[in-house]
C-alpha positions in Angstrom: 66.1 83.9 145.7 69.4 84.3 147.4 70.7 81.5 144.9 69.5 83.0 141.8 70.9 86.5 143.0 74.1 85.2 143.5 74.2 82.8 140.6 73.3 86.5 138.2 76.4 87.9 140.1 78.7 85.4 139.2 77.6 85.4 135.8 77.7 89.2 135.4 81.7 88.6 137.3 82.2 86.2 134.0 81.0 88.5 131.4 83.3 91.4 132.7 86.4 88.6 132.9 85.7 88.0 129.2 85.9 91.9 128.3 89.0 92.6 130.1 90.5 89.5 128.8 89.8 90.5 125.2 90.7 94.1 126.2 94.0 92.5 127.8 94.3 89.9 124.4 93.8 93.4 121.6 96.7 95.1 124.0 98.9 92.7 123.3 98.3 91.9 120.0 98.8 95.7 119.2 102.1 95.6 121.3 103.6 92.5 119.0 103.0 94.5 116.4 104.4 97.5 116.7 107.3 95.3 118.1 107.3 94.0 114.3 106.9 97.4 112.7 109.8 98.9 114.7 112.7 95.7 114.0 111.6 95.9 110.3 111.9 99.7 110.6 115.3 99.5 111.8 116.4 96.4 109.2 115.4 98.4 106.4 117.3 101.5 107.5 120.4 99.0 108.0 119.5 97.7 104.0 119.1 101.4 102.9 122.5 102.6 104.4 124.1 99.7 103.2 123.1 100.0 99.5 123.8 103.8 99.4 127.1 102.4 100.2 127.5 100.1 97.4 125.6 102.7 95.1 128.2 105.7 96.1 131.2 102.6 95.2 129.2 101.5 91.8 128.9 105.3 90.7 132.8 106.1 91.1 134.0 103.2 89.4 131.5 104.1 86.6 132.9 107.8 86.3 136.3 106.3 86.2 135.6 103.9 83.5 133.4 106.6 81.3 135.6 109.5 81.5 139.8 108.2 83.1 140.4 112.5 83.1 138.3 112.6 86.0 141.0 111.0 88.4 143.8 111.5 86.6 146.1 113.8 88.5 146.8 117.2 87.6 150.6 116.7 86.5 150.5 112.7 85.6 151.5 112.1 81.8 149.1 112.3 79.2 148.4 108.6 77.9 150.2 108.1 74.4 147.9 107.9 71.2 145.1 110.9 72.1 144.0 113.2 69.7 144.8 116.3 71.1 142.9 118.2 68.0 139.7 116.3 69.1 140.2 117.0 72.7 139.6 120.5 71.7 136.3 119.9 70.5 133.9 121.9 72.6 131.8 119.4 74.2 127.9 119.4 73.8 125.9 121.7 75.5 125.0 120.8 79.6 122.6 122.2 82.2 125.1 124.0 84.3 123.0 123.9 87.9 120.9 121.2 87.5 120.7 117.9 85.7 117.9 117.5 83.3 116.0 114.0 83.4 115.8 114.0 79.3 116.6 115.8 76.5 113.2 117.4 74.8 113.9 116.2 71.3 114.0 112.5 72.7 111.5 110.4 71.1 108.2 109.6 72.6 108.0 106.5 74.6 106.5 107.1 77.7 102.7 108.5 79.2 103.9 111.5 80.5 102.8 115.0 79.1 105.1 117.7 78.0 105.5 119.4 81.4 106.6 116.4 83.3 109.0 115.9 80.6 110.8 119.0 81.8 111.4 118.1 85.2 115.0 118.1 86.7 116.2 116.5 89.3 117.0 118.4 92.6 121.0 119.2 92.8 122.1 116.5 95.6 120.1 113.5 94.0 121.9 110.4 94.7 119.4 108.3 93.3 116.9 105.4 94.8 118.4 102.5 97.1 115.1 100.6 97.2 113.9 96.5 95.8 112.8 97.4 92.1 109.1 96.3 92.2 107.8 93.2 89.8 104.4 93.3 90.3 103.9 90.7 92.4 103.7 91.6 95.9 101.5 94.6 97.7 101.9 97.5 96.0 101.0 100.3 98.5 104.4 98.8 100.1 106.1 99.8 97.2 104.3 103.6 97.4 105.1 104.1 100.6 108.5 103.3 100.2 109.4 105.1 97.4 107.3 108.3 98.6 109.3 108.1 101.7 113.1 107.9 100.3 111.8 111.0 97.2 110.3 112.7 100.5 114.4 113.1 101.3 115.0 114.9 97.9 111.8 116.6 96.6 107.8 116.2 96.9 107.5 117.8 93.6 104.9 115.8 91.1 106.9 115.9 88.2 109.5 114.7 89.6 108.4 111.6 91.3 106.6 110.7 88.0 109.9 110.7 86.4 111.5 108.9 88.4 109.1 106.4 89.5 109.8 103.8 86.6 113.1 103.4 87.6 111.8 102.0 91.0 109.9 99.0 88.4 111.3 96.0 86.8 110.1 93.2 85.0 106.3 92.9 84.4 105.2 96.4 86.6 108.0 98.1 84.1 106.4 96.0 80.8 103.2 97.7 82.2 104.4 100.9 82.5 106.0 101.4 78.7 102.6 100.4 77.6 100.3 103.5 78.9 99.7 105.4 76.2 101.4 108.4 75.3 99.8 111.8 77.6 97.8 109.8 79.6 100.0 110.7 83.1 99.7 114.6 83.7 100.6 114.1 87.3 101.7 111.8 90.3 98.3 111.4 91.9 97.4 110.1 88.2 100.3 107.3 88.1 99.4 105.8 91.5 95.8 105.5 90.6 96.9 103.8 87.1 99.4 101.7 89.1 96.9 100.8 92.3 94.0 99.5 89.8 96.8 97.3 88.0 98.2 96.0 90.6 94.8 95.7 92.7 95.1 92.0 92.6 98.8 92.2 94.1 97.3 92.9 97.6 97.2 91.0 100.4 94.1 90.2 101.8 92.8 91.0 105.0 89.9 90.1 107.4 87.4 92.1 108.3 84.6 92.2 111.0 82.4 90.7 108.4 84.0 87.1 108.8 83.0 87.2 112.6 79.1 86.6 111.5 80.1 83.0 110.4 81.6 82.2 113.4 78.8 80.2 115.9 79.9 78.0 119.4 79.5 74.7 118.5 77.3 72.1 120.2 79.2 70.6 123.2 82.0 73.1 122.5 82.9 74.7 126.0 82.8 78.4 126.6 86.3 78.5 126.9 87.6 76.7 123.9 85.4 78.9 122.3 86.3 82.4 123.2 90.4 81.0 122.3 88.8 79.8 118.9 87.0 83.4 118.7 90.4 85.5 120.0 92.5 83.6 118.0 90.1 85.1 114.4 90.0 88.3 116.1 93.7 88.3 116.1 93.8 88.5 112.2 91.2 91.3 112.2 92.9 94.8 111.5 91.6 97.3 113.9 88.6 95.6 115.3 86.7 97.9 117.7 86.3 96.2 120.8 81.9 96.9 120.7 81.4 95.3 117.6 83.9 92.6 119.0 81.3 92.0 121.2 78.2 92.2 119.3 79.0 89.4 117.2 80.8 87.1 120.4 76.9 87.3 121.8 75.8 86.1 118.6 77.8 83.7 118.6 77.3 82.0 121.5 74.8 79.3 122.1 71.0 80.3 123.9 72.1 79.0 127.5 75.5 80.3 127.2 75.9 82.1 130.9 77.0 85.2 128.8 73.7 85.6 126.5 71.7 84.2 129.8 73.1 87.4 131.6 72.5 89.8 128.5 69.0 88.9 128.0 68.4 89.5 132.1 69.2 92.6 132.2 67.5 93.5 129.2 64.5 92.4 130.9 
């Protein structure tokens, strides 16, 4: 009797090992990746100040090419051959506070209804330094991305609608010119239109349903078996540690110490 007892105490010392150990193994694997989360956090700030640079460059040499009055100094000489009676043309007509996004009398060729269409851009818009989405990679990325750089100018609807097409290129901006005129009275709308196109774009990701497949093989020791088991457990987003172990007893084989153990004290 002594024997058995202490034969039921070292299994019950295994079956606590193997808890901690997976315990021990989620803790890390959560540590990696926030480790990852925080060094791609920091390389995309780097990327984002980096191309605000180049955009701020890009946009002066632009002014300077579209209108040379701009930087030419106050009492530099007027370049030869201008027509000064057409210089005193008055100019057309411009939003003095704010810029608007497009004129009203602009013909139809986008999904947006007439109230989106009158949305202006907040005063100290800069514009997007973000990769132009294709269509071909996870598109709640893209979202969260482009929700969080707007988030620094505006969380108005309208306007992110606007201005969301410029964040698309190739086949995601072929889809977008194709939605049907009205058909986008809101934000909330577009992402729905854009997550069911784009569905397929996700990556997929396991869940605890793939751990019902998994059995202990015949001849396969405990111990290769829990690395084989950790190792899928890994890939599984938030697994909760009970169902972890729900379907590691299942998976065992009959004499495995651990199930031995389980179905004592059930008895």
């Amino acid at each position: 009797m002594a024997s058995e007892r202490m034969t039921e105490a070292e299994q019950i010392t295994l079956l606590q090992i193997l808890q901690r150990e997976m315990v021990e193994m989620r803790q890390k694997i959560q540590a990696l990746q926030q480790k990852n989360e925080e060094e791609i956090r920091i390389l995309q700030e780097q990327n984002d100040q980096m191309k605000q640079q180049l955009a701020k460059i890009v946009c002066r040499r632009e002014s300077r090419r579209r209108d040379p009055e701009i930087r030419r100094p106050p009492h530099a000489p007027r370049p030869q051959g201008l027509n000064l009676e057409a210089e005193r043309q008055p100019f057309p007509k411009k939003s003095s506070s704010k810029r608007t996004l497009i004129l009203e009398d602009e013909p139809k060729g986008h999904p947006f209804t007439h109230e989106i269409m009158k949305a202006q851009l907040p005063p100290n818009w800069e514009g997007l330094n973000i990769d132009l989405y294709d269509g071909t990679t996870d598109p709640d990325d893209h979202v969260n991305i482009y929700k969080t750089q707007m988030s620094l100018y505006t969380s108005d609807s309208s306007v992110l609608c606007r201005v969301f097409p410029t964040s698309l290129k190739g086949g995601a901006l072929s889809w977008f010119t194709r939605l049907l005129p009205n058909s986008v009275d809101c934000f909330k709308t577009l992402l729905s239109k854009f997550g069911t196109q784009f569905a397929t774009s996700r990556p997929y990701y396991l869940t605890s349903i793939a751990l019902i497949d998994i059995r202990q093989k015949k001849g396969e020791s405990l111990q290769t078996f829990m690395e084989r088991f950790g190792k899928l457990s890994s890939k599984i987003r938030n697994l909760n540690l009970e169902v972890a172990m729900h379907h590691l007893v299942a998976a065992l084989r009959p004499r495995s110490p651990i199930v031995y153990t389980r179905n004592q004290r059930l008895t």
